[in-house]
KOLMINU-716026 format. One line per 2 residues: number of its first residue (from 0); for each residue y, z, x of C-alpha. Coordinates in steps of 0.001 Angstrom, whole numbers, plus 500000, padded with zeros to 6 digits. Layout:
# residues N
NUM = Y/Z/X ~ ...
***
This chain:
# residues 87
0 = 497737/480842/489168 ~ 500593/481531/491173
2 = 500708/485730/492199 ~ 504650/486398/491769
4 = 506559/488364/494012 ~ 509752/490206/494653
6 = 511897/487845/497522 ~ 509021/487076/498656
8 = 507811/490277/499595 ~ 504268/490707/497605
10 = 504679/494306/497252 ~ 507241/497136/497820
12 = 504834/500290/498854 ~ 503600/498769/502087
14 = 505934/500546/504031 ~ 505191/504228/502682
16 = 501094/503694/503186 ~ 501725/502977/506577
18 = 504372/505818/507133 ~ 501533/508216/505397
20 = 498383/506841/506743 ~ 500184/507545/510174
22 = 501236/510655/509194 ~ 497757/511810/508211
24 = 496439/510432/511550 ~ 494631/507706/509582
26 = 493950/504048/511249 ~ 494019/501148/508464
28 = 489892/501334/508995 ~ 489784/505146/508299
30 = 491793/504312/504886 ~ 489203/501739/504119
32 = 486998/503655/504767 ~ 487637/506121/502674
34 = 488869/503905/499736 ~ 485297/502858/499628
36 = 483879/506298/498851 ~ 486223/506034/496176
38 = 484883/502310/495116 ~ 488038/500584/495982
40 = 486332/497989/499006 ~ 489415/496666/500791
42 = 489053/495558/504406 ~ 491566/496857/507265
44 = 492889/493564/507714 ~ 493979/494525/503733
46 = 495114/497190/504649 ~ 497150/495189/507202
48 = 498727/492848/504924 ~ 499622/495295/502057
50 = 501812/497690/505312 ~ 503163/493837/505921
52 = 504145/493549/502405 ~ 502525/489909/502112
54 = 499256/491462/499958 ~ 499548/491877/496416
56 = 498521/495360/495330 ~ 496685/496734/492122
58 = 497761/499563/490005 ~ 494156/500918/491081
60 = 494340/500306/494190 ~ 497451/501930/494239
62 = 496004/505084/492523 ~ 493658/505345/495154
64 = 495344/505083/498079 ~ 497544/508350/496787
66 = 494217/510036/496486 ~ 493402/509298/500180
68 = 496828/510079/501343 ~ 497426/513073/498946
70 = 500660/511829/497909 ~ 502466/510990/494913
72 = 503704/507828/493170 ~ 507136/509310/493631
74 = 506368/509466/497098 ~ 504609/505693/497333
76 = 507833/504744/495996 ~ 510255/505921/497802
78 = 513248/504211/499416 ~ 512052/500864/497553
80 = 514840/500399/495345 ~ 516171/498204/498859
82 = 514080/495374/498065 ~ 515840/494944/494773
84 = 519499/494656/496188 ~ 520753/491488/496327
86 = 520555/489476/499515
***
């Protein structure tokens, strides 16, 4: 099965978890780190690809990266509305 995405972007968040994680002083290993503790296993290089918007991303996985961050959804999705203007 084919994952779908958004013109052809695979998610719309990737830009806010890397503007946080930064912001907290967080490499993409520390956030993997500490998405483990929470049981979410995701590798850096996941980490990576979700900031590159070319990794599809779970609600879950979502959930727990605003745990890490200690930020909101509102504030995961923020500014994303751009991806759904037309090109």
């Amino acid at each position: 099965m084919k994952t779908k995405n958004l013109n052809g972007y695979m998610n719309v968040v990737g830009s806010n978890i890397k503007k946080y994680r930064e912001l907290r002083g967080l490499s993409q290993r520390q956030l993997s780190d500490k998405l483990a503790l929470l049981g979410v296993n995701m590798y850096d290089s996941d980490i990576c690809r979700i900031e590159a918007h070319t990794l599809f991303i779970r609600d879950f996985e979502q959930k727990a990266i605003c745990k890490v961050l200690n930020i909101t959804y509102d504030q995961l999705f923020e500014n994303t509305d751009i991806f759904f203007e037309s090109k």
